[in-house]
C-alpha positions as CSV (number, residue, x, y, z in Angstrom):
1,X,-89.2,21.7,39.0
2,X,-85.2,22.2,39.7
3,X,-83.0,23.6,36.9
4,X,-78.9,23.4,36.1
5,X,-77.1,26.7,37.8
6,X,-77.1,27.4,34.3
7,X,-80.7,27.5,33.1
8,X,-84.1,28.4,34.2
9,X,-86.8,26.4,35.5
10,X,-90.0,25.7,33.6
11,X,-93.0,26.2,35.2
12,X,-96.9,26.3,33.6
13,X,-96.8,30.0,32.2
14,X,-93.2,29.8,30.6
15,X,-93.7,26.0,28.8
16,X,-95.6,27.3,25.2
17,X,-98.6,26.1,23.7
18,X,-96.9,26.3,20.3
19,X,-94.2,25.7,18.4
20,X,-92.0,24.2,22.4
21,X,-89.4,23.4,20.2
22,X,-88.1,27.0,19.9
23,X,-88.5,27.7,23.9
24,X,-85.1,27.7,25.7
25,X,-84.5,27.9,29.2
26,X,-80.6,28.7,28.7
27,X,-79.3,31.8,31.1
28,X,-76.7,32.6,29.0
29,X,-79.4,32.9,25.7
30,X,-82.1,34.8,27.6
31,X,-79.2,37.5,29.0
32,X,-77.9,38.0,25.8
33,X,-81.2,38.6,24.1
34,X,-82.3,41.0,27.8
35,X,-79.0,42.8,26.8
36,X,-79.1,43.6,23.4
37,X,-82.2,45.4,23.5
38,X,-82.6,48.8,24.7
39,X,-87.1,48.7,25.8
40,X,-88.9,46.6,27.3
41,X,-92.7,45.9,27.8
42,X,-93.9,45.7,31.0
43,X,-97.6,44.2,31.5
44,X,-99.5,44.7,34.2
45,X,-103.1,44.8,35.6
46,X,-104.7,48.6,36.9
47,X,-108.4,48.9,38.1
48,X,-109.0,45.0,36.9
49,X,-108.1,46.1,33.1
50,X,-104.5,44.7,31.5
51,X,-101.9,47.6,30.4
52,X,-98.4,47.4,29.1
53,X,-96.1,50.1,29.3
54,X,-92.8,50.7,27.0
55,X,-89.7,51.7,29.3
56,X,-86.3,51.3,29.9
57,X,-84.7,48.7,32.1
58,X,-81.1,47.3,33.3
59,X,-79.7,43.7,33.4
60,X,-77.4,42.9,37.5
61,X,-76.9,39.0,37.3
62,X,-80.2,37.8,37.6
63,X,-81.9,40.5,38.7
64,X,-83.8,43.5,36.3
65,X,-84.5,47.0,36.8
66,X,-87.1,48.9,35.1
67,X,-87.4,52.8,35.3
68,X,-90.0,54.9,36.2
69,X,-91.3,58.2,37.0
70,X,-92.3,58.5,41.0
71,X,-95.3,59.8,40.0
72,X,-96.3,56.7,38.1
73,X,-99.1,54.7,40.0
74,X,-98.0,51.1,39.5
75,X,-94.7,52.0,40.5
76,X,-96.4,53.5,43.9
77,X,-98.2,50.2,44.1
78,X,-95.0,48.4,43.9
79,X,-93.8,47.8,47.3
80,X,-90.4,47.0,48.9
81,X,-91.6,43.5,49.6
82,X,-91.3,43.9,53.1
83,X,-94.4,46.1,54.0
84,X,-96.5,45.3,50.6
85,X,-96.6,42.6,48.5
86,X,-95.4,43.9,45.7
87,X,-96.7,44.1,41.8
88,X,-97.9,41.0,39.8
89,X,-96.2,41.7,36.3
90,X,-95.3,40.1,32.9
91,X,-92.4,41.8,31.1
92,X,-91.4,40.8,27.6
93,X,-88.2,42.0,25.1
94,X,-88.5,41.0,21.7
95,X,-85.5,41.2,18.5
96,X,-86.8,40.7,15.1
97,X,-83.8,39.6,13.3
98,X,-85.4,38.6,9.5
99,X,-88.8,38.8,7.6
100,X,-89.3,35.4,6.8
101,X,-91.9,35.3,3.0
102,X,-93.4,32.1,1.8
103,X,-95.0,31.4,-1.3
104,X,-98.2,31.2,0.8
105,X,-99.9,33.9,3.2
106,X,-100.3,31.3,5.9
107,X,-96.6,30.7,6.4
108,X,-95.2,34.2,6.1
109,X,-93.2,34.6,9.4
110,X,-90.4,36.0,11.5
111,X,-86.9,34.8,13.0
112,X,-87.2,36.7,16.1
113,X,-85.0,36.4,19.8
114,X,-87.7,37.0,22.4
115,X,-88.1,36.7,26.3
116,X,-91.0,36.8,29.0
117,X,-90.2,37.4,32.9
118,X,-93.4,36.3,35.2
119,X,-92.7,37.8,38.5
120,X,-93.5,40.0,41.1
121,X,-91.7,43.3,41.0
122,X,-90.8,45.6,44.3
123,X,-89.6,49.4,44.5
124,X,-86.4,49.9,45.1
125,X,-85.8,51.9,48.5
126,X,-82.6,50.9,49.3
127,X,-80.3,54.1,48.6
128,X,-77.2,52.0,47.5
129,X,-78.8,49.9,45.6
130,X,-80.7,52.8,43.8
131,X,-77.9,53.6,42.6
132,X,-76.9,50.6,41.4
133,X,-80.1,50.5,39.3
134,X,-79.5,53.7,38.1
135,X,-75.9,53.0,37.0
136,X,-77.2,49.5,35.4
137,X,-80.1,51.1,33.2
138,X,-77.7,54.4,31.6
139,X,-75.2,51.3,31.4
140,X,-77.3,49.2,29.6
141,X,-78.0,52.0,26.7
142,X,-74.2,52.6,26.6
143,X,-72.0,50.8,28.5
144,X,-69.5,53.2,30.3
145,X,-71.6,55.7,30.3
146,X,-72.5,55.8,33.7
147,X,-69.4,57.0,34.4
148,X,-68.8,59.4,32.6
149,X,-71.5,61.7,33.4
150,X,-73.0,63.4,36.3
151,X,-74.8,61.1,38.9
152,X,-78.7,62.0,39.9
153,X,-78.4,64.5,42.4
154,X,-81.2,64.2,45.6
155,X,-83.9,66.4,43.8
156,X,-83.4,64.2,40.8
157,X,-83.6,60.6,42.5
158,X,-86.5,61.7,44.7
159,X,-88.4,62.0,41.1
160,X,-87.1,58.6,39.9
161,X,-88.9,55.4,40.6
162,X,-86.6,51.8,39.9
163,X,-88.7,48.5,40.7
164,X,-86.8,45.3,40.3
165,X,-87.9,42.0,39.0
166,X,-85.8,38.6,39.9
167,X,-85.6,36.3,36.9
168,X,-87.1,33.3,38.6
169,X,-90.1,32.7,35.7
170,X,-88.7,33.0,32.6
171,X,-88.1,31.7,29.0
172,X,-86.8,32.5,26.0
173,X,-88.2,31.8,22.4
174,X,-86.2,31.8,19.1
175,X,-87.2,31.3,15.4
176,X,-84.6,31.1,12.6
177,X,-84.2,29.6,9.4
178,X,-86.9,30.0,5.9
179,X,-90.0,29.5,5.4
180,X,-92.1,26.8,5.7
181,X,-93.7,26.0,2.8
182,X,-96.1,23.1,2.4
183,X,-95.1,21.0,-0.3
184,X,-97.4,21.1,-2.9
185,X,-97.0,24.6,-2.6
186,X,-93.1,24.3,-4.1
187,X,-94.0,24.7,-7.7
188,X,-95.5,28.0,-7.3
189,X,-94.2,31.5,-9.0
190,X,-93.6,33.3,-5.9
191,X,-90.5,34.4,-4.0
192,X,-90.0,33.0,-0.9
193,X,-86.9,33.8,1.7
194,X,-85.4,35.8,4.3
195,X,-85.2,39.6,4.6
196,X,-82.6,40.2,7.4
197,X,-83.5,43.2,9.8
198,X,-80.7,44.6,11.3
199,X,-80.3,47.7,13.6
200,X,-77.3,49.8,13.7
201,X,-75.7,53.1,15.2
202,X,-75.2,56.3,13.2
203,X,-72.4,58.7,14.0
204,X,-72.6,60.3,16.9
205,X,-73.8,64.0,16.6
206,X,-72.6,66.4,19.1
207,X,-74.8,68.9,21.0
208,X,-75.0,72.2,19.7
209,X,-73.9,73.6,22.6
210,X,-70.6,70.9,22.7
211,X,-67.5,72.7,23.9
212,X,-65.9,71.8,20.9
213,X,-62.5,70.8,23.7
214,X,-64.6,68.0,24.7
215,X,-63.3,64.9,22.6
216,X,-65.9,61.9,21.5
217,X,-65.4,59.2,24.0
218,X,-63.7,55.6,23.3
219,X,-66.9,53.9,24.5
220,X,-69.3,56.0,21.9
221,X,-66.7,55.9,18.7
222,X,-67.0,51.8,19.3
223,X,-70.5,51.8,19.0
């Protein structure tokens, strides 16, 4: 199936079985939920068993990059693409923006802003765009930041492992409003709404060891 230049194609494993009517396939919703977060889950299968790792990762266009440690085997197994096929994964970022209570059990919920990739992810090998990878994921913590701080010297990126994922297969999922409560359920003596979750930055706290000459960046007193 084609998609708009300005949405994502549905295919079999990003259609739900539930609840379609909150799935979007909107570029512009899924980057903005990819952006705002700062982890990602990334699911993959080792020795014929399912794991899912937490880890960092950086948005370029339409392209991820998630971070790793060289000495990480399914980043080894990752190839370039070229020489190996590469590693079947499933990577997920999830926002949960309000606790949503209903007068009954059943239909206590969230709002949430969520998104699954389906892909096939490859090491990054390509010196230049390494770096790129590496600028995008300190970027995508704090924007800016990336230049403003000492680049990975060779020792350092020999110990780094990047692996990108193309967003090809994916969706996005979002629940917001109250709760649904059946009707006959209306009458009842029991609270029922929305508890908005937020998540906010605290001041920053200089090292100990801060030359005190050293003022706080714009970038970090906008945060």
């Amino acid at each position: 199936m084609t998609a708009a230049a300005d949405t994502y194609a549905p295919t079999d494993r990003t259609v739900p079985t539930r609840s379609r009517e909150r799935a979007s396939y909107d570029k512009a919703l899924v980057h903005s939920i990819l952006d705002e977060a700062y982890v990602c889950h990334l699911g993959f299968v080792r020795d014929g068993a399912p794991v899912v790792l937490p880890t960092l990762y950086g948005r370029v266009g339409d392209r991820l990059y998630v971070h790793g440690s060289t000495g990480s085997r399914p980043l080894r197994t990752a190839g370039d693409g070229v020489k190996a096929p590469g590693l079947p994964v499933c990577l997920t970022v999830t926002h949960v923006d309000g606790l949503v209570l209903a007068r009954s059990a059943f239909h206590h919920s969230l709002n949430y802003r969520s998104v699954v990739v389906h892909g096939t992810a490859h090491q990054v090998t390509d010196p230049e765009e390494l770096r790129t990878a590496l600028d995008a994921l300190v970027d995508h913590v704090v924007p800016g930041r990336s230049a403003d701080s000492r680049p990975g010297n060779a020792k350092e990126l020999a110990a780094t492992a990047v692996i990108r994922l193309d967003l090809d297969e994916v969706s996005a999922k979002v629940r917001t409003g109250g709760p649904n409560d059946d009707p006959e359920d209306l009458g009842l003596p029991y609270w029922s709404g929305v508890i908005p979750v937020q998540t906010g930055h605290g001041a920053p706290i200089p090292s100990d060891d801060l030359d005190p000459a050293v003022a706080l960046p714009d970038y970090l007193a906008a945060l």
